[in-house]
VMD Tcl script that draws the C-alpha trace (Angstrom):
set ca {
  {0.00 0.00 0.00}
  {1.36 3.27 -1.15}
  {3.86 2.10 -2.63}
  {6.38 1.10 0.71}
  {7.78 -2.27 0.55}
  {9.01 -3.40 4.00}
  {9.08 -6.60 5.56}
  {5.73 -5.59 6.72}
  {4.51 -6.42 3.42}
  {5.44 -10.11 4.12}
  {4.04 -9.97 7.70}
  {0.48 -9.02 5.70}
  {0.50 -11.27 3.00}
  {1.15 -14.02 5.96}
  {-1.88 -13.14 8.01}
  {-3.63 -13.82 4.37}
  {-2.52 -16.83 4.14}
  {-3.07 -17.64 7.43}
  {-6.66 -16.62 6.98}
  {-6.81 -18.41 4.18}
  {-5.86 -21.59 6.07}
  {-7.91 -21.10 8.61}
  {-11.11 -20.61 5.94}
  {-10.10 -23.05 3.97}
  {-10.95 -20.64 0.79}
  {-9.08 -18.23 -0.96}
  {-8.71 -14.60 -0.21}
  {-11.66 -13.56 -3.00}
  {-14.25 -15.93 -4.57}
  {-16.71 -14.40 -7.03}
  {-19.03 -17.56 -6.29}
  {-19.83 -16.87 -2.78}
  {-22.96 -14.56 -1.86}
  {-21.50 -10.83 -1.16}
  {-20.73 -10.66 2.42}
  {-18.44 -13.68 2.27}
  {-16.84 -12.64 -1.19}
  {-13.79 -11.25 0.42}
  {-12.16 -13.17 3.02}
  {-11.03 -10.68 5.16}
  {-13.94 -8.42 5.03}
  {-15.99 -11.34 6.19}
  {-13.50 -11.79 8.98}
  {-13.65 -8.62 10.06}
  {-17.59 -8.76 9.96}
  {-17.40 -12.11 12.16}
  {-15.14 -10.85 14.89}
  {-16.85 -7.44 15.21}
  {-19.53 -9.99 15.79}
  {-17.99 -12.05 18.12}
  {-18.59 -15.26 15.29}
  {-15.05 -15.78 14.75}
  {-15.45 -19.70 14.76}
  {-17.88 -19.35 11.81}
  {-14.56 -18.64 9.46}
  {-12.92 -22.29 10.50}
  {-12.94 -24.39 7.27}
  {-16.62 -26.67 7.30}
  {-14.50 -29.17 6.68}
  {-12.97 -30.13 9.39}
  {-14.92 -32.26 11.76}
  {-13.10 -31.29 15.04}
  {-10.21 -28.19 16.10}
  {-8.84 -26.82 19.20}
  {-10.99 -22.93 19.04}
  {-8.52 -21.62 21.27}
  {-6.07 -22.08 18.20}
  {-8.42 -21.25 15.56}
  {-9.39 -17.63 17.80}
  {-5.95 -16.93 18.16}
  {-4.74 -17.67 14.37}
  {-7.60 -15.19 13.39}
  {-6.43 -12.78 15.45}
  {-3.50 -13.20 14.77}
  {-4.27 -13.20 11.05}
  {-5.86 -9.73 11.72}
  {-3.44 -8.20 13.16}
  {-1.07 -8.57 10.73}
  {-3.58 -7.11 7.83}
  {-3.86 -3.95 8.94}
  {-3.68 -1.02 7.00}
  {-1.07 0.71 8.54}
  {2.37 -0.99 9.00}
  {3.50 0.09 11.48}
  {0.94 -1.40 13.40}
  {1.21 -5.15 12.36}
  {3.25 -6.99 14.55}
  {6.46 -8.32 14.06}
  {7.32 -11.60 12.54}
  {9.21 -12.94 15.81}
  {6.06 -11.56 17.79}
  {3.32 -13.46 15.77}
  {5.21 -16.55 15.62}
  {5.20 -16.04 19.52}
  {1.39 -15.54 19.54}
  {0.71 -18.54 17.51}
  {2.86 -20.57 19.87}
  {1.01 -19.43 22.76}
  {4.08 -18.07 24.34}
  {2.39 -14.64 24.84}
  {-1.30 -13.05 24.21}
  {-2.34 -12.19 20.61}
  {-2.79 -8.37 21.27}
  {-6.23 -6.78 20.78}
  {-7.16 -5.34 17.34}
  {-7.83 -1.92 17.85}
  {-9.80 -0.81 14.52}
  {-11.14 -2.10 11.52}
  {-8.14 -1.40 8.69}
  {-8.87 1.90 5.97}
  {-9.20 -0.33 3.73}
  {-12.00 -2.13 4.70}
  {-13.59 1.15 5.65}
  {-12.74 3.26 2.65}
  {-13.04 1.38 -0.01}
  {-15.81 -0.69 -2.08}
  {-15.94 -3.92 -2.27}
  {-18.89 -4.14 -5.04}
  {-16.89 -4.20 -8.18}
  {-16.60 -7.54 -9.08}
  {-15.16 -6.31 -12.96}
  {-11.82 -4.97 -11.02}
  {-11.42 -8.89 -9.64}
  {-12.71 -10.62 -13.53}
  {-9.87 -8.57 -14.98}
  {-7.54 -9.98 -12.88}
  {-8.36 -13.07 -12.63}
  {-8.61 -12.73 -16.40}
  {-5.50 -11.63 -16.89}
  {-3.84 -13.92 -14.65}
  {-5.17 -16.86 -16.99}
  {-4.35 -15.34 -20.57}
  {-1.43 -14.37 -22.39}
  {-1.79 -11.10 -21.27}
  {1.36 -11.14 -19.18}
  {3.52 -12.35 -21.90}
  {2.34 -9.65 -23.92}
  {3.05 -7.14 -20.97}
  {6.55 -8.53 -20.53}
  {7.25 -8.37 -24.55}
  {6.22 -4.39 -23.76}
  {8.27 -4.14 -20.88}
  {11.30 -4.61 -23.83}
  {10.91 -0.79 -25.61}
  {10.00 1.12 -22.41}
  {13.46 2.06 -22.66}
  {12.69 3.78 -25.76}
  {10.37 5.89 -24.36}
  {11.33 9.27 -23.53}
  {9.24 11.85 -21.48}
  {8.06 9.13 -19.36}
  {7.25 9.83 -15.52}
  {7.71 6.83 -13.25}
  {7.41 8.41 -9.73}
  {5.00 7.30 -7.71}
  {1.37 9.34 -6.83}
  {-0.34 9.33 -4.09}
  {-4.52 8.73 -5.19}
  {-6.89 9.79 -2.48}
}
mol new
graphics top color blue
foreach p $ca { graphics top sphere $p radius 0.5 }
foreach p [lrange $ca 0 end-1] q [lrange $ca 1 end] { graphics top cylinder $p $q radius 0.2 }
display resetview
């Protein structure tokens, strides 16, 4: 987000995957019914709710909840917005060990709260475009952007 990569990019993209685990469903599915669509707005809906549990996979027959509670938390806490407050690698391998408390999530990230979730043609694209030739085409591009002159590559800021 915004264009910062840090290690706290890998701490998010594990509390993903982590949520994805614990779901046992990917992070978007255009076949589910809206509210469950995206996988960690439907978290956050559960836990504001107190239904946590209702994210662990159907599947399974039995699990521990104290483990499944504190993997979603845990897997919340390292998707916030902000990086600076997702936790630290060493501390969420801590939490998920049970050697200390998985903090308390204090708000529901920006970009749960800012943005849309309702266009399902921005997630088609993609998913389109991950399954054509589209990126070879992009990467035979990639080839003359050096003879492009004029060009402006630094980052902006969109609001």
């Amino acid at each position: 987000m915004l264009g910062h990569l840090t290690e706290k990019a890998d701490v998010f993209g594990f509390g993903v995957v982590a949520l994805e685990i614990l779901c046992g469903r990917p992070n978007a599915d255009s076949s589910l019914e809206p509210e469950r669509m995206y996988l960690l707005e439907w978290a956050w809906n559960l836990n504001g709710n107190n239904h946590g549990l209702e994210l662990v996979d159907p599947i399974l027959n039995s699990f521990n909840e104290e483990e499944a509670i504190r993997l979603l938390g845990v897997g919340l806490l390292c998707t916030q917005t902000s990086p600076t407050m997702r936790p630290p690698m060493s501390r969420v391998v801590a939490m998920l060990t049970g050697d200390i408390e998985v903090s308390t999530v204090a708000s529901r990230p920006g970009y749960l709260t800012d943005w849309q979730f309702n266009d399902m043609s921005i997630f088609n694209e993609t998913s389109e475009y991950l399954t054509s030739e589209a990126p070879l085409r992009h990467l035979d591009s990639l080839s003359s952007a050096s003879k492009v002159s004029g060009a402006d590559y630094s980052p902006t800021t969109i609001t």
